[in-house]
C-alpha positions as CSV (number, residue, x, y, z in Angstrom):
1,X,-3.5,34.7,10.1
2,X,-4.5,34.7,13.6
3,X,-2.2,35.5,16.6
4,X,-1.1,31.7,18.0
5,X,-2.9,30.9,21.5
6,X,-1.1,30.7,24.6
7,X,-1.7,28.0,27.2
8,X,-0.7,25.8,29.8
9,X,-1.6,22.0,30.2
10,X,-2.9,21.4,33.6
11,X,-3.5,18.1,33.3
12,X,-4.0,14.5,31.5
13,X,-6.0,11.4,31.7
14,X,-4.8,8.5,30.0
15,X,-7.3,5.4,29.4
16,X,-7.3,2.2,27.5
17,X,-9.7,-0.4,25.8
18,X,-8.3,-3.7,24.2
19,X,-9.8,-4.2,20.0
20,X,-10.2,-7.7,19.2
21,X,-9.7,-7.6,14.8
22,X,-12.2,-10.3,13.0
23,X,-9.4,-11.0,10.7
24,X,-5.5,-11.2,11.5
25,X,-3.7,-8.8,9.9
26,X,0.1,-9.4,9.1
27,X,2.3,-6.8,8.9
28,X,5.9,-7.2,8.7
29,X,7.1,-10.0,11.2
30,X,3.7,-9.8,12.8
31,X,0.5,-11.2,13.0
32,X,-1.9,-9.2,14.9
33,X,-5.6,-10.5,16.2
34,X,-6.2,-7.5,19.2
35,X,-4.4,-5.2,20.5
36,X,-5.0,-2.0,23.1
37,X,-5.6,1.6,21.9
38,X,-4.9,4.6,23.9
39,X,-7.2,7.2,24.8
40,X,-5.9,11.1,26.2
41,X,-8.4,13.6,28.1
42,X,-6.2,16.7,27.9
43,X,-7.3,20.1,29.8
44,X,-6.2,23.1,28.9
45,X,-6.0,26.5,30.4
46,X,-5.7,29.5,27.6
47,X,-3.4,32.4,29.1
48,X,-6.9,34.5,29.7
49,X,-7.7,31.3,32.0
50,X,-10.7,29.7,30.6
51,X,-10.4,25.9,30.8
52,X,-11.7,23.1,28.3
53,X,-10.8,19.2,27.4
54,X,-9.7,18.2,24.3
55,X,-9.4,14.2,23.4
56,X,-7.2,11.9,21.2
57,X,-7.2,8.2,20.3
58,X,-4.4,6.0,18.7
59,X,-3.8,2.1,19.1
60,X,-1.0,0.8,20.9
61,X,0.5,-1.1,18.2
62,X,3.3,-3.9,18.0
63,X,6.1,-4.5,15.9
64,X,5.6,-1.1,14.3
65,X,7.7,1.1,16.6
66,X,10.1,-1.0,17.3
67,X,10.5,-4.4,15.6
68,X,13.1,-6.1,17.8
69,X,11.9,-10.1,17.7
70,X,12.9,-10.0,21.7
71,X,10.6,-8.0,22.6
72,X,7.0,-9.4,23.4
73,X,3.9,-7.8,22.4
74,X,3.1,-6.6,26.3
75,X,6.7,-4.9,26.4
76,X,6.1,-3.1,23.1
77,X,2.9,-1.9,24.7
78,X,5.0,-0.4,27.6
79,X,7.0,1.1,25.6
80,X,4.1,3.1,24.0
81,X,2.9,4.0,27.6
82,X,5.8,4.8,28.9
83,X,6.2,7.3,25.8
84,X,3.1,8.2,27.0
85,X,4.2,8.8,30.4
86,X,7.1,11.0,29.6
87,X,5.1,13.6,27.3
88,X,2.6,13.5,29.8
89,X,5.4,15.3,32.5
90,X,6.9,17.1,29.8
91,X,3.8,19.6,29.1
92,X,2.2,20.0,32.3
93,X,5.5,20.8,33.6
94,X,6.6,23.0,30.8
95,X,4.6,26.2,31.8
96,X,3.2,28.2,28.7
97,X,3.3,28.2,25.6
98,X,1.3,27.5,22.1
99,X,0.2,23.7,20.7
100,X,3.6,23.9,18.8
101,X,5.3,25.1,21.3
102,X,4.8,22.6,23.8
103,X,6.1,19.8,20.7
104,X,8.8,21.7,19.4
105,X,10.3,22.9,23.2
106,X,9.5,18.9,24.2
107,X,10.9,17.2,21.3
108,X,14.6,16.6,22.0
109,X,14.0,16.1,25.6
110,X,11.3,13.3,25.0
111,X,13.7,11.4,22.3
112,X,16.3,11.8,25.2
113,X,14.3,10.1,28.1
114,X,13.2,7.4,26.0
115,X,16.8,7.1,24.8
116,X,17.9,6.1,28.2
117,X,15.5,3.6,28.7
118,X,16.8,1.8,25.5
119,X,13.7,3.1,23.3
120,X,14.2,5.0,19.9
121,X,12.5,8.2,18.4
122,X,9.6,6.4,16.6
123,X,8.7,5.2,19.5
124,X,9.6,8.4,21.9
125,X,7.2,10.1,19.1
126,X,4.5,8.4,19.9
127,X,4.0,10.2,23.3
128,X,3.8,13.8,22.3
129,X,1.3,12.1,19.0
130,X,-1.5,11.4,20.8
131,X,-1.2,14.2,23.1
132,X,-1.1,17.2,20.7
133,X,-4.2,16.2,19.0
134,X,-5.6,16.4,22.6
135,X,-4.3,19.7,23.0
136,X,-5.4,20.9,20.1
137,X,-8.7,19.6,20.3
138,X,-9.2,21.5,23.2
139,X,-7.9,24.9,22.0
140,X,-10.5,24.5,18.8
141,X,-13.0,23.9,21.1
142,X,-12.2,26.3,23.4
143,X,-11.9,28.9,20.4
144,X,-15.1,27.7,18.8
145,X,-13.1,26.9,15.5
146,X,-12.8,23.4,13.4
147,X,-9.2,22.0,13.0
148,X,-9.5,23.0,9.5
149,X,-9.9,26.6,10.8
150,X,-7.2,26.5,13.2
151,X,-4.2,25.4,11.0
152,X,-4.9,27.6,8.5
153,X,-5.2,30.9,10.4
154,X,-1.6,29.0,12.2
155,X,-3.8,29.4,15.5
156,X,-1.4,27.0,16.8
157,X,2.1,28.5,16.4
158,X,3.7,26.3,13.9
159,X,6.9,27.6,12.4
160,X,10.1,26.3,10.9
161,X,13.6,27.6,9.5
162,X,13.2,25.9,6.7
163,X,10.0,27.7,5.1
164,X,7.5,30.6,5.3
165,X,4.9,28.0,7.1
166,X,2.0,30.8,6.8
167,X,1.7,30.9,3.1
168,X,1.6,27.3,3.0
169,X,-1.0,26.8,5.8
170,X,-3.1,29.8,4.3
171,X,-3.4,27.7,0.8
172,X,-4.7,24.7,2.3
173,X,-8.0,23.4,1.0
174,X,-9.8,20.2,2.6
175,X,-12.2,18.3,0.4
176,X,-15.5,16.9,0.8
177,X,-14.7,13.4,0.9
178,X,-11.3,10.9,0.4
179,X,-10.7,8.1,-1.2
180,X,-10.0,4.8,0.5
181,X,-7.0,3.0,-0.2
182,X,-7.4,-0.9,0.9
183,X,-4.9,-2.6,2.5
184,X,-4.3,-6.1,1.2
185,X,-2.6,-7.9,4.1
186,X,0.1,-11.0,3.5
187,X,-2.2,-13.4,5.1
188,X,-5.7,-11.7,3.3
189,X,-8.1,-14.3,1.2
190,X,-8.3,-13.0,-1.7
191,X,-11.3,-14.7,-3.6
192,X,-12.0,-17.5,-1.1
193,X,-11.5,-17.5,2.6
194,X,-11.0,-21.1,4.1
195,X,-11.7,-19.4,7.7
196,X,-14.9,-17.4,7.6
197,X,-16.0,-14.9,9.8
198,X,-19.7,-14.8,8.7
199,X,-20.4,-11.5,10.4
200,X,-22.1,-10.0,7.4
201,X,-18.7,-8.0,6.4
202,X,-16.9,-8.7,3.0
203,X,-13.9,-11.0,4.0
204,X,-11.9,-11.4,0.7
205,X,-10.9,-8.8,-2.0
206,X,-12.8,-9.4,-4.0
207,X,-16.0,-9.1,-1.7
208,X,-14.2,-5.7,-0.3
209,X,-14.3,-4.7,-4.1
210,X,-18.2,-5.5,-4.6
211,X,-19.0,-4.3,-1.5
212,X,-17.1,-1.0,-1.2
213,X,-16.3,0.1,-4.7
214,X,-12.6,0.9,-4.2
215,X,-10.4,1.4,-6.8
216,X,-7.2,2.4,-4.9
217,X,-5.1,-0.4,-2.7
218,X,-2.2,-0.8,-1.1
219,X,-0.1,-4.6,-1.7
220,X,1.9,-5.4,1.0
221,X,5.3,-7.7,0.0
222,X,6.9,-10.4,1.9
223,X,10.6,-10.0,0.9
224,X,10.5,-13.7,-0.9
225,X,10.1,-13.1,-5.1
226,X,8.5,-16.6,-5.9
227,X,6.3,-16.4,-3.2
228,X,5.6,-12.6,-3.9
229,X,5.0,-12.6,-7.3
230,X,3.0,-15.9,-7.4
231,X,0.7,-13.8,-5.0
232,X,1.0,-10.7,-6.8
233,X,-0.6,-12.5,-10.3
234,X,-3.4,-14.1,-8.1
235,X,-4.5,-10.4,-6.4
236,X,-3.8,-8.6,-10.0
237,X,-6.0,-11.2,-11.8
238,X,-8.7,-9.8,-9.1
239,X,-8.2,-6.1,-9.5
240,X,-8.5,-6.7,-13.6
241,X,-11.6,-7.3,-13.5
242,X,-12.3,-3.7,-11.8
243,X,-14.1,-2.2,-15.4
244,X,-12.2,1.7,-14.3
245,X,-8.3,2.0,-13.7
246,X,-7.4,1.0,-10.3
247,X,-4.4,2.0,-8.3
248,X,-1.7,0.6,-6.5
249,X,1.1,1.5,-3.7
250,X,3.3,-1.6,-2.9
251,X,4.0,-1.8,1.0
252,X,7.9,-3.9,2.0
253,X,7.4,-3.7,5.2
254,X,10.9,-3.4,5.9
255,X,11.7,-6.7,4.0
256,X,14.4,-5.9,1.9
257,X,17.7,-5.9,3.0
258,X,19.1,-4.1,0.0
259,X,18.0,-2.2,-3.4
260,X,19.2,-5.3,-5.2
261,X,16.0,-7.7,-3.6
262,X,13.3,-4.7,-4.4
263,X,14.9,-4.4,-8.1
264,X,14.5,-8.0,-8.2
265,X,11.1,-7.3,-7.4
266,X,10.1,-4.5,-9.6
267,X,12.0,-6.7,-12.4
268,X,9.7,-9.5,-11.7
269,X,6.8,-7.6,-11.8
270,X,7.9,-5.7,-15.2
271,X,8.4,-9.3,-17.4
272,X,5.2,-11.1,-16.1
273,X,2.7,-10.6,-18.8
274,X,-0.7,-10.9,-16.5
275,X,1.0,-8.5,-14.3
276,X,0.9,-5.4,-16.8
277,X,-1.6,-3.4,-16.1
278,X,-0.9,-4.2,-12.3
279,X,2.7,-2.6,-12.7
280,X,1.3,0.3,-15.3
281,X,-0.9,0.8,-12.0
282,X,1.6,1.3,-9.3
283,X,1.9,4.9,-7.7
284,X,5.1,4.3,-5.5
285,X,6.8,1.8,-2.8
286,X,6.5,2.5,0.8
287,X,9.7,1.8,2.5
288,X,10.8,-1.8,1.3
289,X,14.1,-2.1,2.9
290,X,14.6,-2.3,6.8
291,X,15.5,0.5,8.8
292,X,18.7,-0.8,9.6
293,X,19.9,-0.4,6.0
294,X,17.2,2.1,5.0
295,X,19.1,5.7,5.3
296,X,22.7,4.2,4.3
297,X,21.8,3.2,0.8
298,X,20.9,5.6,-2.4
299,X,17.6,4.5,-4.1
300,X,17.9,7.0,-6.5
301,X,17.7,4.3,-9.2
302,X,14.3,2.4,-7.8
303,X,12.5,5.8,-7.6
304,X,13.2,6.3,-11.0
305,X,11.3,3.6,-12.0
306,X,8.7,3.8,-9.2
307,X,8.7,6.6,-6.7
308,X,10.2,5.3,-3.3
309,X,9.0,6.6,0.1
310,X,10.3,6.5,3.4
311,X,8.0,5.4,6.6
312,X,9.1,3.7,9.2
313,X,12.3,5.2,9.3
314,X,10.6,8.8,9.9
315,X,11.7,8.6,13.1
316,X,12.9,12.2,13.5
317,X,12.3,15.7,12.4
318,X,15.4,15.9,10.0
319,X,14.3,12.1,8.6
320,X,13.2,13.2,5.0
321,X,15.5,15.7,4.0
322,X,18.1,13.6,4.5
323,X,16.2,10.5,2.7
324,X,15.6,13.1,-0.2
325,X,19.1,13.5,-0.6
326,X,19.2,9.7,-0.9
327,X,16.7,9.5,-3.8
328,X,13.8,9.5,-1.4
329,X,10.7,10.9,-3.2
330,X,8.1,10.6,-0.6
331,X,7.3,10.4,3.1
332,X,4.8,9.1,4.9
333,X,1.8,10.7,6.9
334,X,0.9,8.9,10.1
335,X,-1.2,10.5,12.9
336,X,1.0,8.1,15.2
337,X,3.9,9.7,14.0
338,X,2.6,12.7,14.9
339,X,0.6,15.8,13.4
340,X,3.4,18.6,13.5
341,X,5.6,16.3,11.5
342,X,2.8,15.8,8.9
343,X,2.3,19.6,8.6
344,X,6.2,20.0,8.6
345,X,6.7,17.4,5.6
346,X,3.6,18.8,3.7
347,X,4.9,22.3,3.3
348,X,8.9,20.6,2.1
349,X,6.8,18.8,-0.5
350,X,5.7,22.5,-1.3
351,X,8.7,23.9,-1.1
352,X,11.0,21.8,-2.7
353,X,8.7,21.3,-6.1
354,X,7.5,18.8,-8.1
355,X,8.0,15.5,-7.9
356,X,8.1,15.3,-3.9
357,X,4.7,14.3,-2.3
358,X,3.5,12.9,0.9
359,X,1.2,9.8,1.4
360,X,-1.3,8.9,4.0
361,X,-0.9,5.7,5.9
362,X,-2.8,4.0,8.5
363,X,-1.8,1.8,11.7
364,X,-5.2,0.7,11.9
365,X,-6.9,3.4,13.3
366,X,-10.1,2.7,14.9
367,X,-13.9,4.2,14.2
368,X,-14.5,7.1,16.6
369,X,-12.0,9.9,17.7
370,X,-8.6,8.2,15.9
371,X,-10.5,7.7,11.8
372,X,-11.4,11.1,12.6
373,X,-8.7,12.8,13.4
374,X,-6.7,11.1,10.8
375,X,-9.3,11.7,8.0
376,X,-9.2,15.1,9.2
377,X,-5.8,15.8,9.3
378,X,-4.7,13.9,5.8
379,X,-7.6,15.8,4.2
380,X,-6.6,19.6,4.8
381,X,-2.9,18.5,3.5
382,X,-5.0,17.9,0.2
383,X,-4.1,14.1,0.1
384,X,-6.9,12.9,-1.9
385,X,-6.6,9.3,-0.8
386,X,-5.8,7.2,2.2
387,X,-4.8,3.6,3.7
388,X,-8.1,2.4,5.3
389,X,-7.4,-1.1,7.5
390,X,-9.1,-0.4,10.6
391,X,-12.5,-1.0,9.4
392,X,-11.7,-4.1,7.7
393,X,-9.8,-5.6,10.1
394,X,-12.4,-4.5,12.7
395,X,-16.1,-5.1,12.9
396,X,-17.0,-1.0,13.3
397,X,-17.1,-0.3,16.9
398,X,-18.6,-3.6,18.5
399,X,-17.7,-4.1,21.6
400,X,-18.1,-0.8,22.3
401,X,-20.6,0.6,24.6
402,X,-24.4,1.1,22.9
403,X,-24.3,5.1,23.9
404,X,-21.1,6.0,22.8
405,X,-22.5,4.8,19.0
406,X,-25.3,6.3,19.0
407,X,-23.7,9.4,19.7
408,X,-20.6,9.3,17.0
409,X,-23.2,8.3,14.4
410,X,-26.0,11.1,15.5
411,X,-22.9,13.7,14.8
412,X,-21.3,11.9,12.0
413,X,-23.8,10.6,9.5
414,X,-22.1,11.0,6.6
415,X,-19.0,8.7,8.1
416,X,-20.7,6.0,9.7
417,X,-23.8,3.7,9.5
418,X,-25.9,0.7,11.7
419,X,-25.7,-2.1,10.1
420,X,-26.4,-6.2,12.0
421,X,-26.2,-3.7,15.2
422,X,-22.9,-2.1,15.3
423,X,-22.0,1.2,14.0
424,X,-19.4,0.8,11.2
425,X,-17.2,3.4,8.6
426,X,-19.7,3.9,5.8
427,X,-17.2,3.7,1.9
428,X,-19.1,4.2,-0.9
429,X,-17.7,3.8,-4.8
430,X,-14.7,3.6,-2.8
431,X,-14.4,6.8,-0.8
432,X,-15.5,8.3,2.7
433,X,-17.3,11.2,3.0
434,X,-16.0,14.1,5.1
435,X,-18.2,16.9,5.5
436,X,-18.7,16.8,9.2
437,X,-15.2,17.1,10.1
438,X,-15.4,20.6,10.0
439,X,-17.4,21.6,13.3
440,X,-15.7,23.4,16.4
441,X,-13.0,20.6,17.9
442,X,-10.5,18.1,16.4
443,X,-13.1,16.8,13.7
444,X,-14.8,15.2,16.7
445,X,-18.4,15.6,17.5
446,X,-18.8,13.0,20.5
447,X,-17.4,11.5,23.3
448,X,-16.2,8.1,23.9
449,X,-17.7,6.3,27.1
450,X,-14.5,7.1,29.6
451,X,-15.9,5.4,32.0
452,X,-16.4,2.0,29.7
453,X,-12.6,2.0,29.9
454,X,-9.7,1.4,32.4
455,X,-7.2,3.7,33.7
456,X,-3.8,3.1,31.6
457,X,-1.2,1.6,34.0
458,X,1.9,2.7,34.4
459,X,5.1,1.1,33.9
């Protein structure tokens, strides 16, 4: 172990560029077809006073955070940059202190601003999310250390009364690559699609299958058992064919309104012979019920038969131990949700034992700095594979400036690859390879085109 670094946040640039997806992706009670991500430029000054820059990237996504039907997709942005906003005040006003520091000394304060403006923790999370993988991009880079390096010698400060963190941190291992689970959407083709894209990307499952080699997905459920299960035989009749064993995570969504509906589901899925080796395939069930309902009930008896997890009710800190005690056998890991909670809920899946684990999930993060980070992050917890939607539902990084691809794929051959003139996320037999992650940084070797971007207005 290292000591932690001390520093001060002098100052923050937030930017913005809108993605445009090739295919819509539903998810829950949305459709999406583009959507703004975020960009931070974070500078540091370590207490010795040198000064560097550190950089983040997340998408500004709808109906994820907050999933009130009232709200259009433009306020739910707001609400993002306004959580934005307040982190923003909170750390370069807040002095000295180590990467943890500044979250853990920020974190009630931030839920409590965006409390009063009617906004809940998911979405107040979102602010310090993006920002501490700036911060801590910086400090590597200022330290000459990878991520990897950083975390494990607890360069950042983490702690907790829960655990000895240091142990735990010490012990972590990254691989050299990850496999990449595909997201099959509600609205996805899944052997013909009666709306092609023709952009020289695979379009329906079973093109993703030929062209990628997967052999890990994630099934996303509508809440309606005809409809789902009708679905369900047509996508397992796809994945049979796949000559090795596949596997599966099922994704509610937050469509349940009980455990009744999702035993319904899993009882469905049980007595429908073509559906065998589908169920036999299943790993776990993110979420299924909405958050409403999520934390009240016990689903002790669903994760018997297939291990439950909670996600989009991780709103807060104390979130999973409390859904543990509700039968809860998994948690979520989402870079949007925020780094230090990922850590956090790693090291309880230690310490409480077998049978607890976490899972890595995607909000469609995009090529460049967010993929990274993510892949970089999900990797040194030793999750072996992860939710991959951003590259399918996004033609690589068109749209983006010439340069700026050039320069991602000169650092980062091994992740990406030209192909019909845009840099894309290179899968092969259905995993990413990692290996230059580990360099001095955030698992970032070059810079997105600031200036290619607008300023991020404010609310």
């Amino acid at each position: 172990m290292t000591d932690p670094i001390r520093l001060s946040v002098r100052e923050v640039q937030l930017f913005e560029r809108d993605v445009t997806l090739r295919l819509p992706f539903r998810f829950g009670v949305v459709t999406l077809t583009e959507s703004p991500q975020a960009f931070a430029r974070v500078r540091v000054q370590s207490a010795d006073g040198r000064e560097g820059w550190g950089i983040s990237a997340e998408m500004l996504a709808p109906k994820w955070f907050d999933k009130n039907l009232e709200l259009s997709n433009e306020e739910n942005f707001q609400q993002l940059r306004n959580a934005l906003a307040d982190a923003t005040a909170l750390y370069t006003g807040g002095g000295e202190s180590t990467p943890f520091g500044f979250y853990r000394a920020n974190y009630d304060e931030q839920i409590r601003r965006c409390g009063e403006r009617g906004d809940g923790p998911l979405v107040a999370c979102y602010g310090p999310a993006v920002l501490d993988r700036a911060v801590l991009d910086a400090v590597c880079r200022l330290q000459d250390v990878s991520f990897y390096r950083a975390v494990r010698t607890n360069l950042c400060g983490i702690d907790s009364d829960e655990m000895e963190m240091a142990p735990f941190l010490a012990a972590l291992r990254p691989a050299g690559r990850i496999h990449a689970r595909h997201t099959v959407g509600m609205v996805d083709p899944i052997r013909a699609n009666p709306e092609p894209v023709d952009d020289g990307l695979p379009e329906t499952l079973a093109e993703v299958i030929a062209a990628y080699g997967h052999r890990y997905f994630k099934i996303k459920v509508g809440g309606d058992l005809s409809a789902d299960l009708a679905r369900l035989v047509e996508i397992a009749e796809v994945l049979d064919e796949i000559p090795d064993d596949y596997v599966i995570s099922l994704d509610g969504n937050e469509q349940y309104q009980d455990v009744a509906g999702v035993a319904a589901l899993m009882d469905g899925i049980a007595a429908e012979p073509v559906l065998a080796r589908f169920d036999q395939s299943i790993l776990f069930v993110e979420q299924p019920m909405t958050r409403a309902v999520a934390l009240d009930v016990d689903v002790s008896a669903l994760s018997e038969r297939k291990p439950v997890i909670v996600d989009e009710s991780d709103a807060t800190l104390d979130t999973f131990p409390k859904a543990r005690a509700l039968g809860y056998r998994g948690v979520s890991s989402k870079t949007c949700k925020g780094l230090y909670k990922s850590i956090i809920n790693a090291a309880r899946c230690a310490h409480w034992g077998q049978g607890y684990f976490m899972s890595a999930e995607d909000l469609t993060t995009q090529a460049g700095v967010s993929v990274q980070q993510d892949l970089a992050l999900v990797n040194l917890l030793g999750i072996r594979h992860v939710e991959r939607n951003g590259h399918h539902y996004v033609n690589g990084m068109s749209g983006i400036p010439e340069g700026e691809q050039a320069a991602f794929l000169a650092a980062h051959p091994d992740i990406y690859h030209s192909a019909d003139g845009v840099v894309r996320l290179t899968i092969r037999d259905g995993q990413i390879d990692l290996g230059s992650l580990d360099r001095p940084g955030f698992a970032v070797g070059a810079e997105p085109d600031f200036t290619a971007m607008r300023e991020m207005p404010h609310g």
